[in-house]
N, C-alpha and C positions, 0 to 999 in steps of 0.2 A: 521551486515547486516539488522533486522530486524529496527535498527535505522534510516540507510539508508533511508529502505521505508516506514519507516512512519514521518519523514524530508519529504522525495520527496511530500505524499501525503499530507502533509499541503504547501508546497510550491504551489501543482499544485493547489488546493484550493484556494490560496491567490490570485495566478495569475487568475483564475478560474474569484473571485468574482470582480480583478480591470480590466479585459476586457471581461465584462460578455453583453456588447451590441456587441462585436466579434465572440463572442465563440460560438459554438455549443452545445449544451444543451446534444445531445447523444453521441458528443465526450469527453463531462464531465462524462457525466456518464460510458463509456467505460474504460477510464482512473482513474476517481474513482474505476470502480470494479475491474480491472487489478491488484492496488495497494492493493487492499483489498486482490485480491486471493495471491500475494506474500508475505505479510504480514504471511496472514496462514499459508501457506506451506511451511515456516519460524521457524513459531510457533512450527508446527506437528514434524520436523525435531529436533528441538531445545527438546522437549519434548520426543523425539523417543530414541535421544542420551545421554540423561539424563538415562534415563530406562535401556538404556544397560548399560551405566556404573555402574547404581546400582545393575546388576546381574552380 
């Protein structure tokens, strides 16, 4: 999952920078931070379930 989205957020980048006289600049940046906050809370969950299994 966390490969997923951070795949997705270099794709939406790619596409971001070859139609960037298209794009909206605060729909990039919405969309970058979207995939940043899933990323996290990816992370946290990934690191939550690790901790219990070690107790």
């Amino acid at each position: 999952m966390l490969y997923l989205a951070v795949s997705m957020c270099y794709i939406f980048l790619i596409v971001a920078l070859l139609l960037n006289c298209n794009i909206n600049v605060y729909a990039m940046a919405v969309g970058f931070l979207a995939t940043a906050y899933v990323i996290a809370v990816e992370f946290r969950k990934r690191r939550h379930h690790e901790q219990q299994n070690f107790n």
